[in-house]
N, C-alpha and C positions, 0 to 999 in steps of 0.2 A: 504494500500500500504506500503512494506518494502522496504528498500533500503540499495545496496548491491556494493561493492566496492572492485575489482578483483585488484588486484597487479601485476605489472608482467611491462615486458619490454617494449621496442617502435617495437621492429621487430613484437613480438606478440599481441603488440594490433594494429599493421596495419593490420592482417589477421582476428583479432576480427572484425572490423567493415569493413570488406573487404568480410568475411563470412557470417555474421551476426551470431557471435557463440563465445559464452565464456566459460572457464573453469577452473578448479584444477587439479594439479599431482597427480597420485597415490603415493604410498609406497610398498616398498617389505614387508611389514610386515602388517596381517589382521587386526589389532587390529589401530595403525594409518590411514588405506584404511576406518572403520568405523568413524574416526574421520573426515575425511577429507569430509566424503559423511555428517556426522552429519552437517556440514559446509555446502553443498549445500540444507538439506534439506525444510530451510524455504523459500525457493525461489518460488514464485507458479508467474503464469500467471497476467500481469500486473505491479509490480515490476518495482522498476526504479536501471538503474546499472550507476555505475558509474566506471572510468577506472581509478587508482594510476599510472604512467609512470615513475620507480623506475631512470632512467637513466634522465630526463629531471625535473624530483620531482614536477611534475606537475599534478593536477587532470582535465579529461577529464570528459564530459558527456552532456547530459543528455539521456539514453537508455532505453528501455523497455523490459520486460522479455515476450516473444512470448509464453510458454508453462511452463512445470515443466520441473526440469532436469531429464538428462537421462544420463543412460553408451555407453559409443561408442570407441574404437579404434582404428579407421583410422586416420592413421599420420597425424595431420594438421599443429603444432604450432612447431615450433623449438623447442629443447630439448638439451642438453650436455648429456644426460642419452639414451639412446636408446630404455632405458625398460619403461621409464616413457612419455608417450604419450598425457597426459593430459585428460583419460578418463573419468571424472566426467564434464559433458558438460550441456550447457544448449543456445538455441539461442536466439538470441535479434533482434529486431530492432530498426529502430529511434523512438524518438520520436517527437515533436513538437518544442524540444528545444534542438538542438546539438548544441552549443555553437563553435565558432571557434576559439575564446581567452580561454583557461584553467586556471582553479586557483592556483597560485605557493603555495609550501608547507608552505613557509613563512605567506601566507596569512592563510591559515587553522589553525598553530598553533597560530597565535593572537587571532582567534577566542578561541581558545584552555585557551590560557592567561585568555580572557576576560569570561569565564565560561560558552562560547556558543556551546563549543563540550567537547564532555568527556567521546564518545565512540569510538571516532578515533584513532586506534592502530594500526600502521605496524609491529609492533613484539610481541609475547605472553609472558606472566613474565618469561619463561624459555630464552630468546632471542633467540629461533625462528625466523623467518623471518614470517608474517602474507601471507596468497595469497590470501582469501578472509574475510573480517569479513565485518558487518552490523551498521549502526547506527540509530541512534533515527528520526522519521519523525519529529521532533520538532530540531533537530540539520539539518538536509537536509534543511530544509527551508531559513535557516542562509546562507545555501551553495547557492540554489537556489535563493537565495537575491545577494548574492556576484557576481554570477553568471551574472546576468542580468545588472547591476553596468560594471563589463566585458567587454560586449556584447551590448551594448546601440541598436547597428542595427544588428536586426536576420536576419540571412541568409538561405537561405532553405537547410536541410544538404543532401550532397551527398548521391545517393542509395546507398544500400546495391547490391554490384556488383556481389558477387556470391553467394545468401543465400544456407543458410547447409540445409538440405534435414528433413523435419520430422523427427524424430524418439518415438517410444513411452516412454512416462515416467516410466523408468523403474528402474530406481537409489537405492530406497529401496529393491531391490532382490538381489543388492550384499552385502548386511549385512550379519553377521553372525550371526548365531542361534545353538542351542542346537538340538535336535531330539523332542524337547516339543515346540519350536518356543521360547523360553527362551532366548532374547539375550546373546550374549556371554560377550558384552563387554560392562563398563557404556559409552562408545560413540554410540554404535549401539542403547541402551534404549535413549540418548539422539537426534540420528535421528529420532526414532521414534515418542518421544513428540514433537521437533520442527516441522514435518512435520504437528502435530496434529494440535499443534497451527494455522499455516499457511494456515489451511483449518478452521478456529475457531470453533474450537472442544473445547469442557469442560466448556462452559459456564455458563453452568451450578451449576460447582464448582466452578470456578475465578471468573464471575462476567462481565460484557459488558468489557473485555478490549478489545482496538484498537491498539495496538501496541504494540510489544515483539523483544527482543532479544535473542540472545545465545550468549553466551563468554563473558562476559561484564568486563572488565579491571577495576579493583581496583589499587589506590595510593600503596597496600602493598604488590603486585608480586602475588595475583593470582587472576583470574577468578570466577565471580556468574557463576553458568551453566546457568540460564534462569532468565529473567527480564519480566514480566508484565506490560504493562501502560495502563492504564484507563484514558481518558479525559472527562472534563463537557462535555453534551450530550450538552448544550447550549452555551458552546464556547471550539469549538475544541481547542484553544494556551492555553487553561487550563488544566494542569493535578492534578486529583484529588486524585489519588493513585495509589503506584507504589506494586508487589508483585515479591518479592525473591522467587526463585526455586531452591532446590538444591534436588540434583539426586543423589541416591548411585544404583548400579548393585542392590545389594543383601540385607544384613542387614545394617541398620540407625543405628548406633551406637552412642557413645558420641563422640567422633571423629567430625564425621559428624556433630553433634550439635553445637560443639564449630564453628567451618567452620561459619554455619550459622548464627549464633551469633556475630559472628567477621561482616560479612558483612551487619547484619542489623546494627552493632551501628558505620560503618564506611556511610552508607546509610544517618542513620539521624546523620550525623555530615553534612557529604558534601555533602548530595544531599535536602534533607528537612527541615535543620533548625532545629530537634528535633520534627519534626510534626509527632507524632506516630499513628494520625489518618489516615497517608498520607501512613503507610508502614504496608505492610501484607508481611506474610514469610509462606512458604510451604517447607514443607520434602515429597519426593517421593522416595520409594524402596520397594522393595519387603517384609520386614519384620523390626520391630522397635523394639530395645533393651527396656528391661524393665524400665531401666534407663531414657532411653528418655520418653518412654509413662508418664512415674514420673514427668517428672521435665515439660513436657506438660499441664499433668493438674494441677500441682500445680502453675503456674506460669498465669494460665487461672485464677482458684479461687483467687489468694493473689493479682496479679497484675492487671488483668483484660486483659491480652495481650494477645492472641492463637498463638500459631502456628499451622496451619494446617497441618494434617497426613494424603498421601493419598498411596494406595497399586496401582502396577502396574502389569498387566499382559499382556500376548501377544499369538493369536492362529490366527486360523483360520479364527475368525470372527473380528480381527483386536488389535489393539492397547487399554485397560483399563484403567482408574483410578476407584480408590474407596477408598471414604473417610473411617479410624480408628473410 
């Protein structure tokens, strides 16, 4: 189970849990419209959402994800923009615990202070404004503790008064592609593998993990693409190893190296204590500069470290990895 945290007003989330349906804006530009679906695509069936109410700064929930998402355009949600309708949808229902006290923002970032969340971001290192990002099922817990603390006497939550209509999941068909099914852009290659993840694909090469992110906010203004967590198979509140992902479109350069480098030794600073048995790092793209392939294996023999190199493809028969 992921969990996933829509941002947005008090008018829009009265029709969010009035509908039973949540969503993202598009963009006039195809290249952001891929990023923002990358943003929906690890969202699958089951999923719990949680709602940010930017006007009251208060967090609502607790909700369940009904299906995958889909593309849809009928006017639901109030807009300033007329062209942006909020097409990137997905519906919810209740779930067992709709809380009727919410957590003020004040309370999250204590948790924040105390080193109990450290994925919860409302703006991107650019200051963007965030409308959906994810956190850790080991950071929700915290919530869903604070929650209950809240909430002493559960109350049965209101129906959902007018649910939104099926639709099929169809969200990855507005990606953009080449004539060879070659995404266009690294957000469309990153819808792709998030979606993969979220159906746990590739376990083969990662390993049993149980939990993943996308967008994951660093102390130093930018984003890991993709996080990994693996817990003891004998006590889930244990995590026993986390794995860095990062994504280039096309060629793996040194560029991208350094990138990855910076965020494994900001990793074991602040998140593991220096436990390097705790941290694995992965490069995904479509071809790897000589350079790197170099400084991969030399850093395997001398140090005993890897990084993992895998290639990606995309046709017919769906979404690849394959290890160098």
């Amino acid at each position: 189970m992921s969990v996933h945290i829509f941002v947005l007003n008090e008018k829009n989330y009265e029709v969010c849990i009035r509908r039973g349906i949540a969503g993202i804006p598009n963009h006039d530009k195809d290249q952001y419209n891929d990023a923002l679906i990358s943003r929906m695509a690890p969202i699958k069936k089951g999923d719990s959402v949680l709602f940010y109410i930017m006007d009251a700064k208060e967090l609502h929930g607790i909700y369940r994800i009904m299906d995958k998402p889909f593309f849809d355009t009928a006017p639901i949600w109030e807009s300033q923009d007329a062209k942006r309708v909020y097409p990137f949808r997905v519906r919810i229902e209740n779930s067992e615990y709709v809380f009727e006290n919410p957590i003020k923002l004040n309370d999250v970032y204590d948790l924040k202070d105390n080193g109990l969340m450290w994925t919860f971001s409302l703006q991107r290192p650019g200051g963007t404004s965030n409308t959906l990002f994810s956190i850790t099922n080991d950071e929700f817990q915290h919530l869903f503790r604070l929650f209950l603390k809240l909430n002493p006497v559960l109350k049965q939550p209101s129906p959902i008064r007018e649910p939104y209509p099926y639709h099929e999941p169809n969200l990855l068909s507005q990606l953009h592609f080449d004539g060879n099914y070659n995404p266009k852009y690294e957000y469309s290659v990153m819808a792709l593998l998030l979606n993969e993840f979220a159906e746990g694909s590739f376990k083969g090469i990662f390993g049993e993990y149980d939990d993943f992110l996308g967008y994951i906010p660093t102390s130093f203004g930018r984003e890991m693409d993709v996080l990994l967590i693996t817990h003891n198979p004998l006590n889930k509140d244990e995590v026993i190893a986390y794995n860095i992902v990062e994504v280039k479109r096309d060629r793996f350069d040194e560029d991208g190296l350094v990138q990855l480098l910076q965020y494994e030794d900001w990793f074991l600073r602040k998140k593991v204590n220096g436990d390097f048995n705790m941290l694995r790092t992965t490069a995904i793209a479509q071809s790897f500069s000589d350079k790197v392939v170099d400084y991969v294996e030399k850093r395997k023999r001398y140090e005993g470290k890897g990084i993992k190199l895998l290639t990606f493809s995309n046709s017919e028969r769906g979404f690849e990895l394959k290890q160098v």
